[in-house]
C-alpha positions as CSV (number, residue, x, y, z in Angstrom):
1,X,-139.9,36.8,189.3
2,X,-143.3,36.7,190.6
3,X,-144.4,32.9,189.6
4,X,-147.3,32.0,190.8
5,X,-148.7,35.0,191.9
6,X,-152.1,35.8,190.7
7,X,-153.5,39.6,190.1
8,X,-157.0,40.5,189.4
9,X,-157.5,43.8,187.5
10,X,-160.2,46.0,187.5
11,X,-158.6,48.9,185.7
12,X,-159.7,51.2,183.8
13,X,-158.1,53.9,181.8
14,X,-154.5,54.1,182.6
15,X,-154.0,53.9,185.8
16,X,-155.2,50.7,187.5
17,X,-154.0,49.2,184.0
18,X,-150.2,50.4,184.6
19,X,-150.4,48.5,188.1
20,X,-151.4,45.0,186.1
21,X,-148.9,45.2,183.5
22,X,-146.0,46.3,185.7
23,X,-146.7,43.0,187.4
24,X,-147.2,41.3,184.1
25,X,-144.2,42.4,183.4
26,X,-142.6,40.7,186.3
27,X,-144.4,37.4,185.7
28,X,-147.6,37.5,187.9
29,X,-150.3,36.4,186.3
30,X,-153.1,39.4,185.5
31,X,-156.3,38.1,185.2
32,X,-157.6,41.6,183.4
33,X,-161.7,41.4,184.4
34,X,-164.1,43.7,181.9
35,X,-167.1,43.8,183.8
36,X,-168.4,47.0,181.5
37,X,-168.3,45.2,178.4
38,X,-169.5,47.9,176.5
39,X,-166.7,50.6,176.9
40,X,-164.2,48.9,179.6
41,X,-161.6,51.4,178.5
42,X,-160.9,49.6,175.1
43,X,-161.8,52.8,173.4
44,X,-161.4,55.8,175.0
45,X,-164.4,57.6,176.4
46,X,-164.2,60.3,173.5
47,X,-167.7,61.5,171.7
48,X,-166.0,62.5,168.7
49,X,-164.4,58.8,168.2
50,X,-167.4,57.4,168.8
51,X,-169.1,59.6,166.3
52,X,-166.0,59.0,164.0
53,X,-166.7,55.3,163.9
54,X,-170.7,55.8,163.0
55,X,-169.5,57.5,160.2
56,X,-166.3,55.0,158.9
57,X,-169.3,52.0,159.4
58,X,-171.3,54.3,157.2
59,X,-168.9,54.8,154.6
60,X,-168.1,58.7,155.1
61,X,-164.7,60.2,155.6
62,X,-163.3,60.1,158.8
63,X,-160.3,62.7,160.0
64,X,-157.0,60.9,159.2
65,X,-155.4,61.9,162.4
66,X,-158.6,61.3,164.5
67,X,-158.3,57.3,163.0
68,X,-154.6,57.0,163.5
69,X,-154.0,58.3,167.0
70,X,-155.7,55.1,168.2
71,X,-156.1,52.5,165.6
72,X,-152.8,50.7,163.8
73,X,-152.7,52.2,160.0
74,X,-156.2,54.1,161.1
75,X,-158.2,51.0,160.2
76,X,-160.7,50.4,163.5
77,X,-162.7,47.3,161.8
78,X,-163.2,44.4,161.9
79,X,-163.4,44.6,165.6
80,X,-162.0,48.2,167.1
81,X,-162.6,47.0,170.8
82,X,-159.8,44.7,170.1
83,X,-157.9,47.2,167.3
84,X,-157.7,50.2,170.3
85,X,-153.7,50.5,170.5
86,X,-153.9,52.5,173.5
87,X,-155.7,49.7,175.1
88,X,-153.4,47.1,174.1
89,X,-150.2,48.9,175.3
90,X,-151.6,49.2,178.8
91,X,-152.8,45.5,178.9
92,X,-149.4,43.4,177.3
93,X,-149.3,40.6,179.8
94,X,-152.5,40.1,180.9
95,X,-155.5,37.1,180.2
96,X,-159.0,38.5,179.5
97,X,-161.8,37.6,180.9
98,X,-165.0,39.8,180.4
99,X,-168.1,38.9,182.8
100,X,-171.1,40.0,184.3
101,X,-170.3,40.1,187.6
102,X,-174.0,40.7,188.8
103,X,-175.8,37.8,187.5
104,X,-175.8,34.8,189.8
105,X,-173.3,32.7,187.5
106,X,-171.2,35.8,187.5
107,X,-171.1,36.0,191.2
108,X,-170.2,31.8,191.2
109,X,-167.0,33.1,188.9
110,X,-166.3,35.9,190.7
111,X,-166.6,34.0,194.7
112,X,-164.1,31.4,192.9
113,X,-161.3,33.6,191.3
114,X,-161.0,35.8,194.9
115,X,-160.4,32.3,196.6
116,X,-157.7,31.8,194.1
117,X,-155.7,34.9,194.3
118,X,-153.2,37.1,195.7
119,X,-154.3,40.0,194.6
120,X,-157.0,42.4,193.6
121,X,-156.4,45.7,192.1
122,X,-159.2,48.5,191.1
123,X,-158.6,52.1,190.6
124,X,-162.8,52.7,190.7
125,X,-164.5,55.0,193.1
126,X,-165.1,53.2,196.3
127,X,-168.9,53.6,195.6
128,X,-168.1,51.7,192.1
129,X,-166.3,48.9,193.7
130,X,-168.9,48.1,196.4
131,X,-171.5,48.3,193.9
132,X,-169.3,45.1,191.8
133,X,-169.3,43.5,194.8
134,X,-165.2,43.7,194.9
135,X,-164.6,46.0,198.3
136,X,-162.0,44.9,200.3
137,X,-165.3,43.9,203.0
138,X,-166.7,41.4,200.8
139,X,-163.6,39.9,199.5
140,X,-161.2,39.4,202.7
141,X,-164.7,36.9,203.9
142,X,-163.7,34.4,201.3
143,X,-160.0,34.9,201.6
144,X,-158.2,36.2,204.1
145,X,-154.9,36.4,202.6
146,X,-155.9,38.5,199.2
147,X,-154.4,41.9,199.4
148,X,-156.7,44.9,197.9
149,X,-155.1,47.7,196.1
150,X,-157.7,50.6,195.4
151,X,-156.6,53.3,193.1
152,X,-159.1,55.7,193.7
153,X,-158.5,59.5,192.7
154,X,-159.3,60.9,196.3
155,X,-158.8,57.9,198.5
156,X,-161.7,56.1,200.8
157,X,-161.8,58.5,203.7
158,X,-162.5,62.4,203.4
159,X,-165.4,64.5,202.3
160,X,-164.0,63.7,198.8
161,X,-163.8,60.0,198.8
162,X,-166.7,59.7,196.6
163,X,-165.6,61.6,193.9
164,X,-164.9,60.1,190.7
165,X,-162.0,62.1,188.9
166,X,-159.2,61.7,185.9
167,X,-155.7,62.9,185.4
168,X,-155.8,65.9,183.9
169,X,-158.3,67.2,186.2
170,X,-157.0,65.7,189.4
171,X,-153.3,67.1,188.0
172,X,-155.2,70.6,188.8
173,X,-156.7,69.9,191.6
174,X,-153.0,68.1,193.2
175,X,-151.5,71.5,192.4
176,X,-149.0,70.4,190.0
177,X,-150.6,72.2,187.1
178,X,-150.2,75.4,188.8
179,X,-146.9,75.3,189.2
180,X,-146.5,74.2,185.3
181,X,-146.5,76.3,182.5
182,X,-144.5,79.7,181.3
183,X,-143.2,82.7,183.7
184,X,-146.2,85.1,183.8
185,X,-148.9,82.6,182.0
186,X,-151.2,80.5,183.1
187,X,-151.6,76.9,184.7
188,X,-150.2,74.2,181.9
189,X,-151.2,70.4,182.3
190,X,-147.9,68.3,182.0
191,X,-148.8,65.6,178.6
192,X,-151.8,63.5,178.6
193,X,-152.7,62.7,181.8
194,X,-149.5,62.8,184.2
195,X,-151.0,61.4,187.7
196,X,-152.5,58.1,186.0
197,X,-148.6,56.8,185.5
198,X,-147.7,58.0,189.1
199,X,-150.8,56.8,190.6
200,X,-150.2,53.3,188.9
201,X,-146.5,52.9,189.7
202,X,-147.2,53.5,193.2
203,X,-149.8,51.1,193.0
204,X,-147.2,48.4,191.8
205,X,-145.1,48.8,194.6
206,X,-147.9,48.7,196.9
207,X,-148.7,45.7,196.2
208,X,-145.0,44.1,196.1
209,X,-144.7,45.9,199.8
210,X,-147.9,44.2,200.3
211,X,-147.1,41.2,199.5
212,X,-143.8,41.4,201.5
213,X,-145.8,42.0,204.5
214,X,-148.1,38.8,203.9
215,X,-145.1,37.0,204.1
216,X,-144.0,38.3,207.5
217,X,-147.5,38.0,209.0
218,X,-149.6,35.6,206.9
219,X,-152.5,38.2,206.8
220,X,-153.8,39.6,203.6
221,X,-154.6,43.5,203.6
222,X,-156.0,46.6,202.1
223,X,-154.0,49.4,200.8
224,X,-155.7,52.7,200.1
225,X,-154.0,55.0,197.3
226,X,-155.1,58.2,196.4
227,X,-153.8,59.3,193.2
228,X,-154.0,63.0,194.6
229,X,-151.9,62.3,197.0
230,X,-149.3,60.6,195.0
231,X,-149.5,63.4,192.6
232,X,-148.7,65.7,195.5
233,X,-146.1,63.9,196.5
234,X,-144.0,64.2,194.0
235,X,-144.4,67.9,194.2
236,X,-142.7,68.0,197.6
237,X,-140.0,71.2,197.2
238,X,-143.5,73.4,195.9
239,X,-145.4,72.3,198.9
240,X,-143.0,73.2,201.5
241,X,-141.8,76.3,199.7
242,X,-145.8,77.5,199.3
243,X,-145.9,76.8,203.4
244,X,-143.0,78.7,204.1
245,X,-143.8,81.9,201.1
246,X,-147.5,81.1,200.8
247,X,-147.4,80.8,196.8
248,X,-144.7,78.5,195.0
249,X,-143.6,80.7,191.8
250,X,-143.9,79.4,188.2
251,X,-140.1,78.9,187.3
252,X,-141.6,77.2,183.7
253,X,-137.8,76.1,182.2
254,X,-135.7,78.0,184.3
255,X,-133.6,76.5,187.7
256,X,-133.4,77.6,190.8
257,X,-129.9,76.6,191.0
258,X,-128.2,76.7,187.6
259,X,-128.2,79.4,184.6
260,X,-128.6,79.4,181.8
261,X,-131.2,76.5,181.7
262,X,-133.9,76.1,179.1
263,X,-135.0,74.5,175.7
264,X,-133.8,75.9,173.0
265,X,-135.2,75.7,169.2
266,X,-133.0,74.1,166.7
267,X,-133.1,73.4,162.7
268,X,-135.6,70.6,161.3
269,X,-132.5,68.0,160.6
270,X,-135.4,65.8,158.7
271,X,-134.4,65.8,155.0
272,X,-137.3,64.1,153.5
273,X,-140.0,65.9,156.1
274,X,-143.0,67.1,154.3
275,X,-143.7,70.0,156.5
276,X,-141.1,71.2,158.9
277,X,-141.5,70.9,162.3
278,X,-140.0,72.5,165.9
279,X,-136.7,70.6,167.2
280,X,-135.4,71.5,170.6
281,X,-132.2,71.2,172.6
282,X,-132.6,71.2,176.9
283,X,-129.1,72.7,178.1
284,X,-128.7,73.2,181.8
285,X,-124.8,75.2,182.7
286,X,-124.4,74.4,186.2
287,X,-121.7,77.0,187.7
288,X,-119.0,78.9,186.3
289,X,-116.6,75.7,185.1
290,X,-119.6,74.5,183.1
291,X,-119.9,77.6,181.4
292,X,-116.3,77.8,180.6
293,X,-116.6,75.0,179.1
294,X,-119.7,75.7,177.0
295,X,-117.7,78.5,175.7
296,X,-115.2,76.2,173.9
297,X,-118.2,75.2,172.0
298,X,-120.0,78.3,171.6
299,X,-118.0,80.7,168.1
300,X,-120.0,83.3,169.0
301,X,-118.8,86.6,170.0
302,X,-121.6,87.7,171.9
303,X,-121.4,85.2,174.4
304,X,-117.9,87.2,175.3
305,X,-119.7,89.2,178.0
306,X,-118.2,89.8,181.4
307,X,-121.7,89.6,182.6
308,X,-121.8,86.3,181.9
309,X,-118.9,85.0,183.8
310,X,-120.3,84.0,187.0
311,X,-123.8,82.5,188.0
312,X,-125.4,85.3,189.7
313,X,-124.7,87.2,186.4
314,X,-126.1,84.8,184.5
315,X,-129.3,84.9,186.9
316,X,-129.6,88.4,186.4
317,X,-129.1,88.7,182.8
318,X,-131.4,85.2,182.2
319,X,-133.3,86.6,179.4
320,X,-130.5,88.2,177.2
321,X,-128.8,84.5,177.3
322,X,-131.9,82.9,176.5
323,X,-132.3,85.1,173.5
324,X,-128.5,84.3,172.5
325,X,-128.3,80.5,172.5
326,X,-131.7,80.7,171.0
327,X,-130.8,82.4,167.7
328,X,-127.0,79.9,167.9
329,X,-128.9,76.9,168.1
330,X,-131.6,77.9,165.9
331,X,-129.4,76.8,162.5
332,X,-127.8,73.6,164.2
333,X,-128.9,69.9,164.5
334,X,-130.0,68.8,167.7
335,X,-127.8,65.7,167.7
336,X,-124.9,67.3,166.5
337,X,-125.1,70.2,169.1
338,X,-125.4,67.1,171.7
339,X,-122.7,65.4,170.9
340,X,-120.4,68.4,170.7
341,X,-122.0,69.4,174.2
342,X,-121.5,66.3,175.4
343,X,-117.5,65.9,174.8
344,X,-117.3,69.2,176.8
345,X,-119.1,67.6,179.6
346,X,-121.7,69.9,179.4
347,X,-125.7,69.0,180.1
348,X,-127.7,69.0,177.0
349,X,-129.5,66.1,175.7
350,X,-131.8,66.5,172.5
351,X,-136.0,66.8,172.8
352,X,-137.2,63.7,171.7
353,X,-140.1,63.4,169.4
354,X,-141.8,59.5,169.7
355,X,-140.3,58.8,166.3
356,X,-137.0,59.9,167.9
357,X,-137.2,57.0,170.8
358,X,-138.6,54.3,168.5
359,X,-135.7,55.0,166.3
360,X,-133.5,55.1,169.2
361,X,-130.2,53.3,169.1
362,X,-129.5,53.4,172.5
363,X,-133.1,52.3,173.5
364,X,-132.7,49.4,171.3
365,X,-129.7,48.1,172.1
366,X,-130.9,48.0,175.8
367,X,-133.5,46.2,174.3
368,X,-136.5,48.5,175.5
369,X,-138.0,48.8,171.9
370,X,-139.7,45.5,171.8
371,X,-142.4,43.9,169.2
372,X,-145.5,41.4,169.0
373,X,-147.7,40.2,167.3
374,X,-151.1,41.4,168.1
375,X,-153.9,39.2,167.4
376,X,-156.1,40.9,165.1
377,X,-153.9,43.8,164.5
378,X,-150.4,42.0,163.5
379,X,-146.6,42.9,164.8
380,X,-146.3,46.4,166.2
381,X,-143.2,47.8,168.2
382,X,-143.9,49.3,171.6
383,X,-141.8,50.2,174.7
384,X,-141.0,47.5,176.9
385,X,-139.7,46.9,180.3
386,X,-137.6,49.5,181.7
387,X,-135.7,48.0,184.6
388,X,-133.0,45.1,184.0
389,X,-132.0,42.4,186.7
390,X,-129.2,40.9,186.7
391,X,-130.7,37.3,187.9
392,X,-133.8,37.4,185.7
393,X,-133.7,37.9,181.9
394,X,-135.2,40.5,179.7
395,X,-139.3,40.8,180.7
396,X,-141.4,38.7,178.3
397,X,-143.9,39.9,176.4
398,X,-147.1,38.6,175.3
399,X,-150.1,40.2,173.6
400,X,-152.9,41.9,175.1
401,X,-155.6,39.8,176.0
402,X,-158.7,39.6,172.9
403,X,-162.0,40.8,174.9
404,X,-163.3,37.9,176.7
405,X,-160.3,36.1,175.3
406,X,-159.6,34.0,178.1
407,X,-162.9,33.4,179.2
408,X,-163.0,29.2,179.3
409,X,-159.5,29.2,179.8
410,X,-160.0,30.6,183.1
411,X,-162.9,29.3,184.3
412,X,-161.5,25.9,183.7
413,X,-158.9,26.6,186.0
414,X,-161.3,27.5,188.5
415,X,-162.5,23.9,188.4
416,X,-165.8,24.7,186.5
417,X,-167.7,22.2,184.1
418,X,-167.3,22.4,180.3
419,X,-171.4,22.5,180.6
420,X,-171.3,25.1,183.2
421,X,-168.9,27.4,181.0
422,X,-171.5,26.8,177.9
423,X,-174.6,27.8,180.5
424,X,-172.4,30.8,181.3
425,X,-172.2,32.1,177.4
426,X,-175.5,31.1,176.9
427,X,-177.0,32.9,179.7
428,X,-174.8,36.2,179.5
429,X,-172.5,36.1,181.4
430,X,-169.8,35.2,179.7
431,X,-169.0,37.4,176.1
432,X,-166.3,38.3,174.3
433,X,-168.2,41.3,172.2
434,X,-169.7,44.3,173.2
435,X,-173.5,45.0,173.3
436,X,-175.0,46.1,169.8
437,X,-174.6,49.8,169.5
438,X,-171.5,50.6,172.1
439,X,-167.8,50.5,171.3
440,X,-169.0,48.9,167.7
């Protein structure tokens, strides 16, 4: 679908990563440049993995679930830069190429690969990007057709463009957060770091709007994102109701609109679980009808209430209900309880664990579980591509690139000298390891 277009990624994190594979995914090629060899978001910036892998190299325990929540079967060697699963989820369709972009060869790569693409994409501060020499300035004078695509937290105008940030801060400072989180308790951050996969979707489509506009016009251009805007912007019905009431109220599970709605505990269906664990059930009864026809599910007496026979009575006696379907669902299997829901035409849908979706019928069929074989870690499943088109077959999927995996490969496309290339490795510029004593 998008042959022939080339993408240079800076990204680091999530992020600026999520816009390179998205358009991996489509078939651009990503030309995924490490510039910081020695962290370059294979590993996550984390002290206590770092300290975890000083003590695996010297042979002392490390914390089982510390190992496994980022290396395959928690083994990080022989080379955990290139072991980092988080790292190679976010990079599936991408080439690797890890330079020095400072030395004078580096600068010789860099000058050629921006008068061979399309696009470059960076979710760096604007300070950061300038300082690599990759600003929108510098690169539009050797190509005036490339489009730039800067994901930076706060944007490059403001008295906060300088700031450097990440999601679960910036998810605060978007507001989000405060609007998260239990009736009468405090903020609550939504996952791991929710305004790094909205920032980087909304970089994707930047740059396909992007490059639908070079088309019209021929010109190349910049587009500057700020990830706390598009965070806010999702947030739209809290924003206007805080202009019009001057705080948006913390709803946590419940609806504005329909009642009962919440998530409700259920049995742990898992027969050969070693330690039981919290199962859930989201049910949402949207007016009266809906209710009537939860009730030909419900065999409890209790739920024979007059109270509860029209909405308004159901948003006055919220609490009660909760504490009702709560102790029915408590001994029932979430998937059971859905199904029966379901054939009532009633909204409830189970809460998935990541087991759950990997196991997923439906998810496979659709073919969104998908498998390959990593290179130095062997054949994993992950998710895959989430949209289908009906003139274009299922997304491909290739590896993640190895660090500096791609290194000649590229720079042999960009017309340079098997001697060159050597003088490059020889002199620095080119490596595909990090420096003694960081990410190792």
């Amino acid at each position: 679908m998008m042959s022939g277009v080339r993408v240079v990624e800076f990204g680091y994190a999530w992020a600026g990563p999520l816009v390179g594979r998205t358009l991996g995914d489509l078939g651009a090629d990503v030309i995924k440049v490490e510039q910081d060899n020695a962290r370059g978001g294979r590993l996550p910036d984390d002290p206590s993995l770092r300290a975890a892998l000083d003590d695996w190299r010297r042979g002392e325990a490390v914390e089982p679930t510390l190992r496994a929540s980022v290396f395959p079967e928690g083994e990080p060697e022989p080379e955990p830069w290139n072991r980092a699963g988080i790292f190679n989820k976010h990079n599936r369709n991408k080439r690797g190429l890890c330079a020095d972009l400072k030395t004078a060869s580096g600068k010789r790569i860099w000058r050629r690969l921006v008068e061979t693409s399309d696009v470059i994409v960076d979710n760096f501060s604007p300070r950061g990007a300038k300082s690599l020499g990759i600003d929108y300035e510098t690169v539009r004078q050797w190509n005036p057709r490339l489009i730039s695509v800067s994901c930076t937290g706060y944007g490059h105008t403001g008295p906060f463009r300088q700031r450097v940030s990440y999601g679960p801060v910036l998810e605060a400072h978007a507001g989000t957060a405060s609007a998260t989180g239990y009736v009468g308790d405090g903020p609550m951050k939504m996952g791991h770091a929710f305004p790094d996969p909205i920032g980087g979707l909304h970089g994707a489509f930047a740059v396909l709007a992007a490059l639908w506009e070079r088309e019209e016009t021929g010109r190349g251009s910049f587009v500057d994102l700020s990830q706390l805007q598009t965070n806010a912007a999702v947030a739209g019905d809290l924003i206007l109701e805080t202009s019009v009431k001057g705080q948006a109220p913390r709803r946590g599970n419940r609806s504005r609109s329909s009642a009962p709605q919440g998530v409700y505990r259920c049995r742990d269906e898992r027969p050969d679980a070693r330690e039981s664990m919290d199962m859930w059930i989201a049910i949402t009864i949207e007016d009266d009808a809906a209710w009537l026809r939860f009730r030909e599910v419900v065999t409890d007496e209790r739920f024979d209430d007059r109270r509860f026979e029209t909405l308004e009575g159901r948003f006055e006696h919220h609490d009660e209900l909760d504490d009702l379907i709560g102790e029915w669902t408590r001994d029932q299997d979430r998937f059971v309880l859905t199904e029966q829901l379901q054939a009532e035409d009633v909204t409830a849908l189970p809460v998935m664990t990541n087991g759950d979706l990997v196991q997923s019928e439906h998810l496979r069929e659709r073919g969104f579980i998908v498998e390959w074989d990593q290179p130095g870690v062997g054949v994993y499943e992950y998710g895959g591509f989430p949209i289908h088109f009906s003139d274009w077959g299922p997304a491909q999927m290739r590896p993640a690139p190895l660090l500096g995996g791609d290194n000649r490969e590229i720079c042999e496309e960009l017309g340079f000298s098997g001697e060159e290339i050597d003088g490059f490795i020889a002199d620095g510029t080119l490596v595909d390891t990090p420096p003694v004593g960081a990410s190792r």
